[in-house]
mmCIF entry with sequence, helices, sheets and N, C-alpha, C, O atoms, coordinates in Angstrom:
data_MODEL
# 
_entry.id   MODEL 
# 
_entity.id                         1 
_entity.type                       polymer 
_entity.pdbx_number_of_molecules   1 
# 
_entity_poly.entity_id                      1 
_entity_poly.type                           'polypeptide(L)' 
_entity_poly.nstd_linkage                   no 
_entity_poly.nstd_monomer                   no 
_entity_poly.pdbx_seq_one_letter_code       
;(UNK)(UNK)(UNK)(UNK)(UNK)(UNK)(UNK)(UNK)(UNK)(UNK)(UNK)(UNK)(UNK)(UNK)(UNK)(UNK)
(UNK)(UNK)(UNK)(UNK)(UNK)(UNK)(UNK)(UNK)(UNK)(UNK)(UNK)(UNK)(UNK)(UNK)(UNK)(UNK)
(UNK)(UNK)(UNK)(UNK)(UNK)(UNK)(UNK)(UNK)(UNK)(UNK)(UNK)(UNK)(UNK)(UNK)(UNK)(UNK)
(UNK)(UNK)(UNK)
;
_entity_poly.pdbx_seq_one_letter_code_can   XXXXXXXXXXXXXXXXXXXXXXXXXXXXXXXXXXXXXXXXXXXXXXXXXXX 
_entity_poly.pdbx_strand_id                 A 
# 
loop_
_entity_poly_seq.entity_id 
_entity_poly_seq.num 
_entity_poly_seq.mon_id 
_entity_poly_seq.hetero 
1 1  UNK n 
1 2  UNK n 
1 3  UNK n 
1 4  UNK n 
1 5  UNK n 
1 6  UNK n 
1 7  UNK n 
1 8  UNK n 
1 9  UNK n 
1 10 UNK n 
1 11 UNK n 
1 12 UNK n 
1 13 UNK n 
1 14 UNK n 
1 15 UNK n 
1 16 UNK n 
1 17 UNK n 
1 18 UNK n 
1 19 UNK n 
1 20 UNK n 
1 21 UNK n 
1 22 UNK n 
1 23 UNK n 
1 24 UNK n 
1 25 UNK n 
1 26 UNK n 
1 27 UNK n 
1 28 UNK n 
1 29 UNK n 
1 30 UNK n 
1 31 UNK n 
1 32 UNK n 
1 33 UNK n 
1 34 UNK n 
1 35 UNK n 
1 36 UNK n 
1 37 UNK n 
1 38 UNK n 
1 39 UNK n 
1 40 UNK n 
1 41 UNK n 
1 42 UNK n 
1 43 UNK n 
1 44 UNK n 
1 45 UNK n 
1 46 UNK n 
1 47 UNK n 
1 48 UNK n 
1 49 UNK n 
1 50 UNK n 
1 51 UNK n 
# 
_struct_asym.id          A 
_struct_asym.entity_id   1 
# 
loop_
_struct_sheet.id 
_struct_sheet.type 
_struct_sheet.number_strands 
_struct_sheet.details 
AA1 ? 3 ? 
AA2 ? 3 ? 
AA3 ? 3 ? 
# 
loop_
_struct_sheet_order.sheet_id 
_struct_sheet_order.range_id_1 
_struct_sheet_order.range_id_2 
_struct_sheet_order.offset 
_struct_sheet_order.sense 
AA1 1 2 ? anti-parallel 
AA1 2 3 ? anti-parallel 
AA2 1 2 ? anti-parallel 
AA2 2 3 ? anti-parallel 
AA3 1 2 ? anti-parallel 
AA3 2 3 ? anti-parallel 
# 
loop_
_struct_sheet_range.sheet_id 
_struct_sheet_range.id 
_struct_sheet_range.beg_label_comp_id 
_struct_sheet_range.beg_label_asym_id 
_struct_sheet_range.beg_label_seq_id 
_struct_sheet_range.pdbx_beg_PDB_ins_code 
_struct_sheet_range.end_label_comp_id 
_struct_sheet_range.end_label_asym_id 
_struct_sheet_range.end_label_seq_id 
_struct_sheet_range.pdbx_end_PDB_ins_code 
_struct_sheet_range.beg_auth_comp_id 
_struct_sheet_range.beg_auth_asym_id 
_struct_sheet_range.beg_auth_seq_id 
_struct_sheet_range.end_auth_comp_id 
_struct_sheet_range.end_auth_asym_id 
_struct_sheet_range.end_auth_seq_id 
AA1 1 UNK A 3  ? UNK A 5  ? UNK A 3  UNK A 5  
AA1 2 UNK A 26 ? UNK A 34 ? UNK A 26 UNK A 34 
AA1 3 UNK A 8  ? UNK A 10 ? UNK A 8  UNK A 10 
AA2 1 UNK A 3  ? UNK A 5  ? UNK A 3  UNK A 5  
AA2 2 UNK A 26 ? UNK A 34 ? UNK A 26 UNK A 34 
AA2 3 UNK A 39 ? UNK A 44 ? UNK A 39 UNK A 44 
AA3 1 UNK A 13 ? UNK A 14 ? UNK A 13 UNK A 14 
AA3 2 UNK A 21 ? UNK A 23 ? UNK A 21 UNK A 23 
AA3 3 UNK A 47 ? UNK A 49 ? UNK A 47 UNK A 49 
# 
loop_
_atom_site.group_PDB 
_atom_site.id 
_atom_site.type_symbol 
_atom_site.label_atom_id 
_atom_site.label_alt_id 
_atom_site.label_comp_id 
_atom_site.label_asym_id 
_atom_site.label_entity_id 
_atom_site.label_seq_id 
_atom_site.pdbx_PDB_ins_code 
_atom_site.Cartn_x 
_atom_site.Cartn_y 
_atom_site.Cartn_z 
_atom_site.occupancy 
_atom_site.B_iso_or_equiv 
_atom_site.pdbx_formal_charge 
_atom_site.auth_seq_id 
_atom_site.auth_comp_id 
_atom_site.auth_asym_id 
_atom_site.auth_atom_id 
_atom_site.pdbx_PDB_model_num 
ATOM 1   N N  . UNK A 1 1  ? 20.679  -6.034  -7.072  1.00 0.00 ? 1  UNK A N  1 
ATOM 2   C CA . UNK A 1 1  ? 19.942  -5.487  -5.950  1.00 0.00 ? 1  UNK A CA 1 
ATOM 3   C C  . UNK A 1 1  ? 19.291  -4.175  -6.352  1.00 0.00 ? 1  UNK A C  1 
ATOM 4   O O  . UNK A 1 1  ? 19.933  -3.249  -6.849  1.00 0.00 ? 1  UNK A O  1 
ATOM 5   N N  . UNK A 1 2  ? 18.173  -4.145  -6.149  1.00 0.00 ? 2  UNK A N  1 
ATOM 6   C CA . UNK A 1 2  ? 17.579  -2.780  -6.346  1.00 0.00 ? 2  UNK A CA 1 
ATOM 7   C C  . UNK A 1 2  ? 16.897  -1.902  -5.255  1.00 0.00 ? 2  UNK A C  1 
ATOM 8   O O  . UNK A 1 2  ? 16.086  -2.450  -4.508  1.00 0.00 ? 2  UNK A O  1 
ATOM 9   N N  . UNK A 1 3  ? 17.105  -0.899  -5.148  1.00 0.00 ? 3  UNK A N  1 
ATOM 10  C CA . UNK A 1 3  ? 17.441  0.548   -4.402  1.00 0.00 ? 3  UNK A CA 1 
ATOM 11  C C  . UNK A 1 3  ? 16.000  0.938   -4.728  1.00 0.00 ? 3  UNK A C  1 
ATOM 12  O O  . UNK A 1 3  ? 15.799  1.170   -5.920  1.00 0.00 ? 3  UNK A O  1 
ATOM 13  N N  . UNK A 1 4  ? 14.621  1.092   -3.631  1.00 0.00 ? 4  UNK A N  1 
ATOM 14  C CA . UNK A 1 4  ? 13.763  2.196   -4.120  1.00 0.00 ? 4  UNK A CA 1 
ATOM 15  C C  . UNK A 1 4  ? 13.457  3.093   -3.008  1.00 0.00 ? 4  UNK A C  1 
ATOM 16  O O  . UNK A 1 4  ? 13.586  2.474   -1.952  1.00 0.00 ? 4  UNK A O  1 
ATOM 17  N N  . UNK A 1 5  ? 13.063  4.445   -2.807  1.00 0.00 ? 5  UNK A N  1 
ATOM 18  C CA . UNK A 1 5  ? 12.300  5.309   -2.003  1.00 0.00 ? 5  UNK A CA 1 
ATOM 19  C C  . UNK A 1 5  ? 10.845  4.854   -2.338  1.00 0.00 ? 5  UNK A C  1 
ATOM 20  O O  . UNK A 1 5  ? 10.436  4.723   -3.492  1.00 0.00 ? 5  UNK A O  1 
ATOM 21  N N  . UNK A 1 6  ? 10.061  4.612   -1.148  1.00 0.00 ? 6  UNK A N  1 
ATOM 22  C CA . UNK A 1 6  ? 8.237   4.710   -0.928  1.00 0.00 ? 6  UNK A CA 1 
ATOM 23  C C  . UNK A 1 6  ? 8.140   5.846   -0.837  1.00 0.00 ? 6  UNK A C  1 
ATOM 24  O O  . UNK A 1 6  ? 9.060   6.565   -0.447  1.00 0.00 ? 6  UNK A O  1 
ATOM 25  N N  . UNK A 1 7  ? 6.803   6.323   -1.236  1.00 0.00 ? 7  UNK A N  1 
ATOM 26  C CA . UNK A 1 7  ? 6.148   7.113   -0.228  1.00 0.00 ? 7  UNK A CA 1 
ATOM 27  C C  . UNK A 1 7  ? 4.024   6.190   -0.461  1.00 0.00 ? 7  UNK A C  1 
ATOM 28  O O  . UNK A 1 7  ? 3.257   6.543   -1.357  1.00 0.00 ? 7  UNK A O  1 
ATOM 29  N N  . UNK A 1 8  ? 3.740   5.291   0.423   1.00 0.00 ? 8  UNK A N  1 
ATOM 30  C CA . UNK A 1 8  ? 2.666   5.203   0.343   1.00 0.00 ? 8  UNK A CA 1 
ATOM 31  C C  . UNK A 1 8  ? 1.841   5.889   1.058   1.00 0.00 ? 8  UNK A C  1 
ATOM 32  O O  . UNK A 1 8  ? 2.175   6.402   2.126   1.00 0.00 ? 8  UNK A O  1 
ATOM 33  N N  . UNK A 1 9  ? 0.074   6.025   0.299   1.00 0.00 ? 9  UNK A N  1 
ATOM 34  C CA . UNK A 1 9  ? -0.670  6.633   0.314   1.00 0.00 ? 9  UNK A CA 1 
ATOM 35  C C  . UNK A 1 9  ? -1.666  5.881   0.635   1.00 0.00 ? 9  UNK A C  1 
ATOM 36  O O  . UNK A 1 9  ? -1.407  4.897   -0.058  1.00 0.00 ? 9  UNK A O  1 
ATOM 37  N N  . UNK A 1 10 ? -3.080  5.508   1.452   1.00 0.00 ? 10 UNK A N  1 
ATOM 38  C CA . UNK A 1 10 ? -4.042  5.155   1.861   1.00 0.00 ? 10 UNK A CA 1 
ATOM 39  C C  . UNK A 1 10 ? -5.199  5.688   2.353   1.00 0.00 ? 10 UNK A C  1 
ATOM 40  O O  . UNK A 1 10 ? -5.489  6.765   2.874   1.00 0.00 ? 10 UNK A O  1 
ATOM 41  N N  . UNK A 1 11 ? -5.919  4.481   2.011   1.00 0.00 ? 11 UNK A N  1 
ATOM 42  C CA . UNK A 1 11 ? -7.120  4.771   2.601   1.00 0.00 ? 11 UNK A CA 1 
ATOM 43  C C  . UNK A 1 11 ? -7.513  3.446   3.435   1.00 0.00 ? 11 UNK A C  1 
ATOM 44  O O  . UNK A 1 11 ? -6.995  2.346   3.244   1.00 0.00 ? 11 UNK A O  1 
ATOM 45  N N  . UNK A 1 12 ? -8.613  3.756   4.487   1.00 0.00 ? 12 UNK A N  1 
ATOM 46  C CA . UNK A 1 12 ? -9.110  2.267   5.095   1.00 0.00 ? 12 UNK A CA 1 
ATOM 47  C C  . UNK A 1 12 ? -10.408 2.556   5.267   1.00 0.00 ? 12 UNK A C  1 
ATOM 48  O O  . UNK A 1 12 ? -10.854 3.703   5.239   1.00 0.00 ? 12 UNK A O  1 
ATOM 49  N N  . UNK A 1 13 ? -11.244 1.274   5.499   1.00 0.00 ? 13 UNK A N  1 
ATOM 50  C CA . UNK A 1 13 ? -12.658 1.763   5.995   1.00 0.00 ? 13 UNK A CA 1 
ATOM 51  C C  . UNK A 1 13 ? -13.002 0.379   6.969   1.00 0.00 ? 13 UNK A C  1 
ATOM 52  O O  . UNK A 1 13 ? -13.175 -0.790  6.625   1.00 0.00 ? 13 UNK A O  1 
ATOM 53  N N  . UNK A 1 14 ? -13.019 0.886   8.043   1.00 0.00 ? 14 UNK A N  1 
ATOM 54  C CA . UNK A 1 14 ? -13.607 -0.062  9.205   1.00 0.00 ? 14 UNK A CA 1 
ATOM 55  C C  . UNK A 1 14 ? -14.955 0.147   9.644   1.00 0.00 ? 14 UNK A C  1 
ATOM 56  O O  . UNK A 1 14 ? -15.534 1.162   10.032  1.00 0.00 ? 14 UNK A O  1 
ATOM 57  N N  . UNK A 1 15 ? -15.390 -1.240  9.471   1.00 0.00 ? 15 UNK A N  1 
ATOM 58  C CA . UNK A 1 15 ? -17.089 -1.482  9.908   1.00 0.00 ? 15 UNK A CA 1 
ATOM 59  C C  . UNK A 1 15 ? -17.547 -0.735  10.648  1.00 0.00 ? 15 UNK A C  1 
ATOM 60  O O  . UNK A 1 15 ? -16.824 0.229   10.903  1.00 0.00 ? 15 UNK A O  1 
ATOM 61  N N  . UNK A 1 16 ? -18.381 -0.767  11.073  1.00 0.00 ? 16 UNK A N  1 
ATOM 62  C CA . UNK A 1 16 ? -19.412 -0.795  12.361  1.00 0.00 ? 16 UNK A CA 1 
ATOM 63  C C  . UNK A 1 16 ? -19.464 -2.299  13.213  1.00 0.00 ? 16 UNK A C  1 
ATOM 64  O O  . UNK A 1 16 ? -18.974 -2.589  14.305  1.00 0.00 ? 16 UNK A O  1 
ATOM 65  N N  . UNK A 1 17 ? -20.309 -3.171  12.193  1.00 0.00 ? 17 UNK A N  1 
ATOM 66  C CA . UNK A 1 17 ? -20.860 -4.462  11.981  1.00 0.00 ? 17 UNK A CA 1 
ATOM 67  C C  . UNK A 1 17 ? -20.553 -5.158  10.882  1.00 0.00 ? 17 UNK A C  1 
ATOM 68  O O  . UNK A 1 17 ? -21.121 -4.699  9.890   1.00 0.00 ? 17 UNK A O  1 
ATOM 69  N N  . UNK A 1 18 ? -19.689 -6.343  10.612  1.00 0.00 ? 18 UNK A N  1 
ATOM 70  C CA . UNK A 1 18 ? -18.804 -6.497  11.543  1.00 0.00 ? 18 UNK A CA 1 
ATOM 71  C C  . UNK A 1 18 ? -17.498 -5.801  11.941  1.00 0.00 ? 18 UNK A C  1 
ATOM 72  O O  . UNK A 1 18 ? -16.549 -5.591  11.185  1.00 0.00 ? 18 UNK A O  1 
ATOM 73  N N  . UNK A 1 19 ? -17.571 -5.526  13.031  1.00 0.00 ? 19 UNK A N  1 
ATOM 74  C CA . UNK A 1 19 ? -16.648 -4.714  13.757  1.00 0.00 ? 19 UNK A CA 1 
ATOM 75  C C  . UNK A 1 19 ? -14.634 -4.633  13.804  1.00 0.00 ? 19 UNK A C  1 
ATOM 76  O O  . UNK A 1 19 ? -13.772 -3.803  14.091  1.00 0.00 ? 19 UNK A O  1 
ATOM 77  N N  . UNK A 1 20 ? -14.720 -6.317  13.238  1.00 0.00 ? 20 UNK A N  1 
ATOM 78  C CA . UNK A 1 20 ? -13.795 -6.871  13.253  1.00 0.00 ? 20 UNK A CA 1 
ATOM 79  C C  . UNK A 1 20 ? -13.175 -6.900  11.948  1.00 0.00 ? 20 UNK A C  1 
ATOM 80  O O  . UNK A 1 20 ? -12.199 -7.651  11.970  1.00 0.00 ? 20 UNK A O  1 
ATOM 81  N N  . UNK A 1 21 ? -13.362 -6.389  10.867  1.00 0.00 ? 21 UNK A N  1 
ATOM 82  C CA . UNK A 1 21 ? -13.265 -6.350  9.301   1.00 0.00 ? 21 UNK A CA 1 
ATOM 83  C C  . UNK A 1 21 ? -12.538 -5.113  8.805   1.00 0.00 ? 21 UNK A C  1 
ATOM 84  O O  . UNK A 1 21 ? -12.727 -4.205  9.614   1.00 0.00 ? 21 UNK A O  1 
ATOM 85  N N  . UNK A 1 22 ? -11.823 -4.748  7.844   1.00 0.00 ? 22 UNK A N  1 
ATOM 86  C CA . UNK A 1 22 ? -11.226 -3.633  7.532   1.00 0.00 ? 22 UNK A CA 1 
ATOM 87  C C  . UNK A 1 22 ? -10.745 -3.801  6.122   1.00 0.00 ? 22 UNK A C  1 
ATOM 88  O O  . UNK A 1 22 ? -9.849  -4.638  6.016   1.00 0.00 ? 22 UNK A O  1 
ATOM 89  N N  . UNK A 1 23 ? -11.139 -3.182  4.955   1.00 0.00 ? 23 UNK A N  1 
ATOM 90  C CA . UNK A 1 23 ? -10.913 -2.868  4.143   1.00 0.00 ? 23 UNK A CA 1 
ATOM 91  C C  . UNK A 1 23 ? -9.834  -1.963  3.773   1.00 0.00 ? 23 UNK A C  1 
ATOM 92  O O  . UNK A 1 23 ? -9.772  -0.933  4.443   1.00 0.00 ? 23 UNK A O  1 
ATOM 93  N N  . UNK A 1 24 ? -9.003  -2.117  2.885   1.00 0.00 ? 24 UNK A N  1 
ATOM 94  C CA . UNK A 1 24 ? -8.263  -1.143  2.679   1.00 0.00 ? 24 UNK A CA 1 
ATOM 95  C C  . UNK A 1 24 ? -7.206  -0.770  1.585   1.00 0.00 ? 24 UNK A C  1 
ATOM 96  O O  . UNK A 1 24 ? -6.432  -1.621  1.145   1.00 0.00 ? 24 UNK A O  1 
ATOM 97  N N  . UNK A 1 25 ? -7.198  0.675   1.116   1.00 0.00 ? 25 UNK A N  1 
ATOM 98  C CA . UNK A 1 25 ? -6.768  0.637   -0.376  1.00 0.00 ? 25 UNK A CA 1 
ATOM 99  C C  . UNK A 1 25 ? -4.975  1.570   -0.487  1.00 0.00 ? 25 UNK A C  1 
ATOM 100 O O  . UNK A 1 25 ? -4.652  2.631   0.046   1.00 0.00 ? 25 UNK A O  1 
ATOM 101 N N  . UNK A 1 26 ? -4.258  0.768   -1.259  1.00 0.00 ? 26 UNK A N  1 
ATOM 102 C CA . UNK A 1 26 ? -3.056  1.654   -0.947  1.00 0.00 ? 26 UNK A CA 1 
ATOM 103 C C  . UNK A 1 26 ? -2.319  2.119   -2.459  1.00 0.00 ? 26 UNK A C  1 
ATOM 104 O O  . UNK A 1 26 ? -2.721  1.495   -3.440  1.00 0.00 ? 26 UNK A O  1 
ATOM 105 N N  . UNK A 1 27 ? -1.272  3.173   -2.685  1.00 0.00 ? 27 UNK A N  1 
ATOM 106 C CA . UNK A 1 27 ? -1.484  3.287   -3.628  1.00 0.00 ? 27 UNK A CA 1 
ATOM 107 C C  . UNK A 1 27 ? 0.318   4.086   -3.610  1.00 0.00 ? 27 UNK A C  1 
ATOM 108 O O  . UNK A 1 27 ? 0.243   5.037   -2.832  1.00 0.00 ? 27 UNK A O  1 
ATOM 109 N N  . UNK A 1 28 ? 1.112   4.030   -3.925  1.00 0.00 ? 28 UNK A N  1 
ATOM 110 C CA . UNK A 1 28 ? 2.645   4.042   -3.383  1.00 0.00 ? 28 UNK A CA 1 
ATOM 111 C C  . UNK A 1 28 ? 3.348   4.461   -4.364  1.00 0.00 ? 28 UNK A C  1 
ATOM 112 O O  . UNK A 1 28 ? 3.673   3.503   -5.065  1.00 0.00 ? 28 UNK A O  1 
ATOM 113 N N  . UNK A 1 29 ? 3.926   5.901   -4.934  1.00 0.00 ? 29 UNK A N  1 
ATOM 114 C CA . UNK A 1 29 ? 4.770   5.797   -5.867  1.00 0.00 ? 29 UNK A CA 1 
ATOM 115 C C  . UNK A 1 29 ? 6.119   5.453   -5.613  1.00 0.00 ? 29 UNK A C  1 
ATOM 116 O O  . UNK A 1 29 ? 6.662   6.251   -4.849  1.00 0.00 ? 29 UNK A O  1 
ATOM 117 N N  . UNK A 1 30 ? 6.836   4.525   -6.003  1.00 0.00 ? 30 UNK A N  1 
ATOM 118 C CA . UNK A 1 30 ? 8.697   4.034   -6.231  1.00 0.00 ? 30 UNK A CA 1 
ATOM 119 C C  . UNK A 1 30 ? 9.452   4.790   -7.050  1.00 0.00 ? 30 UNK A C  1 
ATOM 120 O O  . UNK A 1 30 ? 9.122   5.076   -8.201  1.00 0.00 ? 30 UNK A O  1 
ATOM 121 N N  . UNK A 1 31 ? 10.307  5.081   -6.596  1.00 0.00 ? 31 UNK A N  1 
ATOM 122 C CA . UNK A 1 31 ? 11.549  5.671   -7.389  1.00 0.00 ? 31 UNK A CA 1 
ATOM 123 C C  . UNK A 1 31 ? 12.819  4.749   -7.070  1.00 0.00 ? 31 UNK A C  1 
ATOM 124 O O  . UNK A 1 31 ? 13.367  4.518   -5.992  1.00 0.00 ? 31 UNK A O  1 
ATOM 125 N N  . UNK A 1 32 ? 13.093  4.317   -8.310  1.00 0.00 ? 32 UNK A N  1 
ATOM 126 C CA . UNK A 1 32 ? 14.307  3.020   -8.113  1.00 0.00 ? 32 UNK A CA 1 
ATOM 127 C C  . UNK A 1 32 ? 15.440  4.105   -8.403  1.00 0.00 ? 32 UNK A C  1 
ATOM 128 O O  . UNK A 1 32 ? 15.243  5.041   -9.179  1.00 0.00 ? 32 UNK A O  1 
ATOM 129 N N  . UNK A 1 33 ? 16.326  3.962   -7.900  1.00 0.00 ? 33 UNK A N  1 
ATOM 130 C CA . UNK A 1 33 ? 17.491  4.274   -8.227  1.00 0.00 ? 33 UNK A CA 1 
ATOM 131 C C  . UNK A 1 33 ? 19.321  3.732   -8.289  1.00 0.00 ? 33 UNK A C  1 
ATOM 132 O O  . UNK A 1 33 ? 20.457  4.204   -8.337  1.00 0.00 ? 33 UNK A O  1 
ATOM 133 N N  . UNK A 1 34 ? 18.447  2.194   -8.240  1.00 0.00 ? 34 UNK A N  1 
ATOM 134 C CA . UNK A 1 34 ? 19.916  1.117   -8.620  1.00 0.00 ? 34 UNK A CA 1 
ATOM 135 C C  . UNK A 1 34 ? 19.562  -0.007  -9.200  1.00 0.00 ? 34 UNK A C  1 
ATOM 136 O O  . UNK A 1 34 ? 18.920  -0.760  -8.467  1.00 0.00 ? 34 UNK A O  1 
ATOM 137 N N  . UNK A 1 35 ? 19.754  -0.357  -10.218 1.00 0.00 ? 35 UNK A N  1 
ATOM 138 C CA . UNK A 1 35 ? 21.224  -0.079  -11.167 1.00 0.00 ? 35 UNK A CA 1 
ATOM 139 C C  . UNK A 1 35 ? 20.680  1.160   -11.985 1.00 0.00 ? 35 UNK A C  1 
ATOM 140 O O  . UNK A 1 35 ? 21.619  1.925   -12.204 1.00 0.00 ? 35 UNK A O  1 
ATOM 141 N N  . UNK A 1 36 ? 19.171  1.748   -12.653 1.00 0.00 ? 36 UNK A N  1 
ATOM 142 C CA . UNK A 1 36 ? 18.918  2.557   -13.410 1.00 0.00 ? 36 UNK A CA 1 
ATOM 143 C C  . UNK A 1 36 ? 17.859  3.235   -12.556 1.00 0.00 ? 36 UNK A C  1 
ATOM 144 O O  . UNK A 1 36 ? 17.366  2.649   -11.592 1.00 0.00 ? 36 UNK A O  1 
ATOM 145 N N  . UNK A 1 37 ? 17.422  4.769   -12.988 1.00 0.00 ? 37 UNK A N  1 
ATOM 146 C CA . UNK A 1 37 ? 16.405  5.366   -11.851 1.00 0.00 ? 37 UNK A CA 1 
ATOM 147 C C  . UNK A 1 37 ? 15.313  5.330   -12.833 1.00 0.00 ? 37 UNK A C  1 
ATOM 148 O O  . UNK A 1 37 ? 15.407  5.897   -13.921 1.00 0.00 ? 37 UNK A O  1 
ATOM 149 N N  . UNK A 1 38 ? 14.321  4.694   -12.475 1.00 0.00 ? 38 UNK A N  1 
ATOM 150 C CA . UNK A 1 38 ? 12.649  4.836   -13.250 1.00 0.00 ? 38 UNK A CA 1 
ATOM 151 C C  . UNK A 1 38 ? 11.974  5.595   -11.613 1.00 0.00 ? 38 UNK A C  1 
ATOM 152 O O  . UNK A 1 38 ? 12.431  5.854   -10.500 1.00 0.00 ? 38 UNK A O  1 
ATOM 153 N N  . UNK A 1 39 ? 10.576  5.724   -12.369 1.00 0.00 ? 39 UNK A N  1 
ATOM 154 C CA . UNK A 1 39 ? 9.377   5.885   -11.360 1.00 0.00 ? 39 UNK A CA 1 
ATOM 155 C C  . UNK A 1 39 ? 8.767   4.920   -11.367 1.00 0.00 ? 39 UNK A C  1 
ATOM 156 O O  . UNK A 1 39 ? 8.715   4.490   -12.519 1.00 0.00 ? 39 UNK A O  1 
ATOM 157 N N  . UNK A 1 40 ? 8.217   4.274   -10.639 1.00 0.00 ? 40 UNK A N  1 
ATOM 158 C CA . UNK A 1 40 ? 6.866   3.044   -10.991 1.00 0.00 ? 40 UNK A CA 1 
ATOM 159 C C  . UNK A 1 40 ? 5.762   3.321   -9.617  1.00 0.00 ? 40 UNK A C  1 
ATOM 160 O O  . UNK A 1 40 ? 5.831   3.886   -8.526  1.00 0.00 ? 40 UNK A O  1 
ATOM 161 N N  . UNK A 1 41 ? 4.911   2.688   -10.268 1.00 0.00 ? 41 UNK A N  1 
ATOM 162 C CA . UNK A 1 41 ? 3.521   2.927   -8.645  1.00 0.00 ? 41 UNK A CA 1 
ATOM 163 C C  . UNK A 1 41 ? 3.759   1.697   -8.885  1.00 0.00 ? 41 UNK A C  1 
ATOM 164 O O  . UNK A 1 41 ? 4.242   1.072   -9.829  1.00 0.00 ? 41 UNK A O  1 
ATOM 165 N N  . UNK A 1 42 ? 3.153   1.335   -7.418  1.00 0.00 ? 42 UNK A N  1 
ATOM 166 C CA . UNK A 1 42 ? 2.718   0.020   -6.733  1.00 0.00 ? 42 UNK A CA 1 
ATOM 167 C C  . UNK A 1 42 ? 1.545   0.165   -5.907  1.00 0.00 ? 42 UNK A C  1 
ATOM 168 O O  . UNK A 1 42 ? 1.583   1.223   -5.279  1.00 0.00 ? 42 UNK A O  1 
ATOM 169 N N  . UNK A 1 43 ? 0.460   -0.568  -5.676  1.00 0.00 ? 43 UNK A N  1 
ATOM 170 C CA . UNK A 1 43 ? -0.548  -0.462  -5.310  1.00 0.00 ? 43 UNK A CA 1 
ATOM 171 C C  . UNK A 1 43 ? -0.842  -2.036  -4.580  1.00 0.00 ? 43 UNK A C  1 
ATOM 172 O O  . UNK A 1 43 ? -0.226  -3.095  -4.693  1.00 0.00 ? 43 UNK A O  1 
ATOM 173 N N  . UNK A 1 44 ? -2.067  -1.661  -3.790  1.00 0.00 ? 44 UNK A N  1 
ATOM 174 C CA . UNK A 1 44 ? -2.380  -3.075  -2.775  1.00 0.00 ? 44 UNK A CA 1 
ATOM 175 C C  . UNK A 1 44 ? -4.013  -2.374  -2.603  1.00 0.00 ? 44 UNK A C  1 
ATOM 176 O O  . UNK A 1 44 ? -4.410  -1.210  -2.634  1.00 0.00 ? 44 UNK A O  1 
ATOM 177 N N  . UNK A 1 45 ? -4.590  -3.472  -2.442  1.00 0.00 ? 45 UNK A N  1 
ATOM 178 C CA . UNK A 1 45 ? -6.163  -4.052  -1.850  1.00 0.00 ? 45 UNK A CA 1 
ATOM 179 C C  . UNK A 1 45 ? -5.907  -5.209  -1.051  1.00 0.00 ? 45 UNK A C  1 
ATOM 180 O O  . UNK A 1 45 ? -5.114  -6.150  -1.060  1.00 0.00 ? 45 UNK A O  1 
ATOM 181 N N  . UNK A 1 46 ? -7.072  -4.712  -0.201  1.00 0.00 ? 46 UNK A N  1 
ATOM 182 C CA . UNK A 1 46 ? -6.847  -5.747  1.053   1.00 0.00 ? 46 UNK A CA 1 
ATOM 183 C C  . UNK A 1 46 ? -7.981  -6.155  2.100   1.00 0.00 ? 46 UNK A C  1 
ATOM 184 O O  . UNK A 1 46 ? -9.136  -5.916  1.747   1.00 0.00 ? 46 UNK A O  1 
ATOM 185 N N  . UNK A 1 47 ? -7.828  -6.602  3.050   1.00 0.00 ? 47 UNK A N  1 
ATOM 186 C CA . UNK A 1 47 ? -8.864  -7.026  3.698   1.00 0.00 ? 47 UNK A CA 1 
ATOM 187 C C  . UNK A 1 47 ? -8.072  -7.310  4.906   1.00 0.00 ? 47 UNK A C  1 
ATOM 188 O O  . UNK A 1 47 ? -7.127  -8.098  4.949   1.00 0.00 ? 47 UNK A O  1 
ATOM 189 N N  . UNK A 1 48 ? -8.548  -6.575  5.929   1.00 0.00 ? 48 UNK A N  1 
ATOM 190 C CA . UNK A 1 48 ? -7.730  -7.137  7.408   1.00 0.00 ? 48 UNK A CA 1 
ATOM 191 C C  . UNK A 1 48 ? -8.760  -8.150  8.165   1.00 0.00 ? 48 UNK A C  1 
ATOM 192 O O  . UNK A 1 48 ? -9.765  -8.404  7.502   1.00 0.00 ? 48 UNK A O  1 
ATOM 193 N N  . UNK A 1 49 ? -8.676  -8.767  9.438   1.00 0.00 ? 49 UNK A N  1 
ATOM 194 C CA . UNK A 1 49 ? -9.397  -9.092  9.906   1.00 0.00 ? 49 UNK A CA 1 
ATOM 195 C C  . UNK A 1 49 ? -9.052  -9.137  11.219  1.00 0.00 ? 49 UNK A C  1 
ATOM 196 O O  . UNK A 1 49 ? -8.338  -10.130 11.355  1.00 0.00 ? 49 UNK A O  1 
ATOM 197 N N  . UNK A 1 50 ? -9.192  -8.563  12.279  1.00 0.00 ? 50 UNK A N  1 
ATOM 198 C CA . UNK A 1 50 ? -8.698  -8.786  14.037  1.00 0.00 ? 50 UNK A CA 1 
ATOM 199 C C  . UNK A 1 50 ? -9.695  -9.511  14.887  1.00 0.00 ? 50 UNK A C  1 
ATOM 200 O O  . UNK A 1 50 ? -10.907 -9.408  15.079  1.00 0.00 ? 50 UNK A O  1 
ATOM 201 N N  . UNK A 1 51 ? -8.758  -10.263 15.314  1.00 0.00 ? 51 UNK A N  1 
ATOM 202 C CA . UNK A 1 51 ? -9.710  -11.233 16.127  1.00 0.00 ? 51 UNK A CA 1 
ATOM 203 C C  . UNK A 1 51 ? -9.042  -11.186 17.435  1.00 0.00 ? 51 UNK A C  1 
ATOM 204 O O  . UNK A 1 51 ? -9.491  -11.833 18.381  1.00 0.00 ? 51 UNK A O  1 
# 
């Protein structure tokens, strides 16, 4: 089992036109600390859509 602290970081950008669309960029450093403690980032791209 492994143990991490987040802390993510973002950005988003919502349309105008279409209104309903959302882009968005994330970017998260991890600190594991079970069984051994590293640092690692984790990151995401994305695309929402609300309807």
């Amino acid at each position: 089992m492994l143990t991490r602290v987040r802390g993510p970081v973002g950005l988003d950008l919502t349309f105008a036109r279409p209104n309903f669309l959302e882009v968005f960029f994330e970017l998260a450093p991890a600190l594991y600390v079970v069984p051994v403690a590293f640092l690692s980032f984790e990151g995401a791209l994305g695309v929402r859509g609300y309807f």
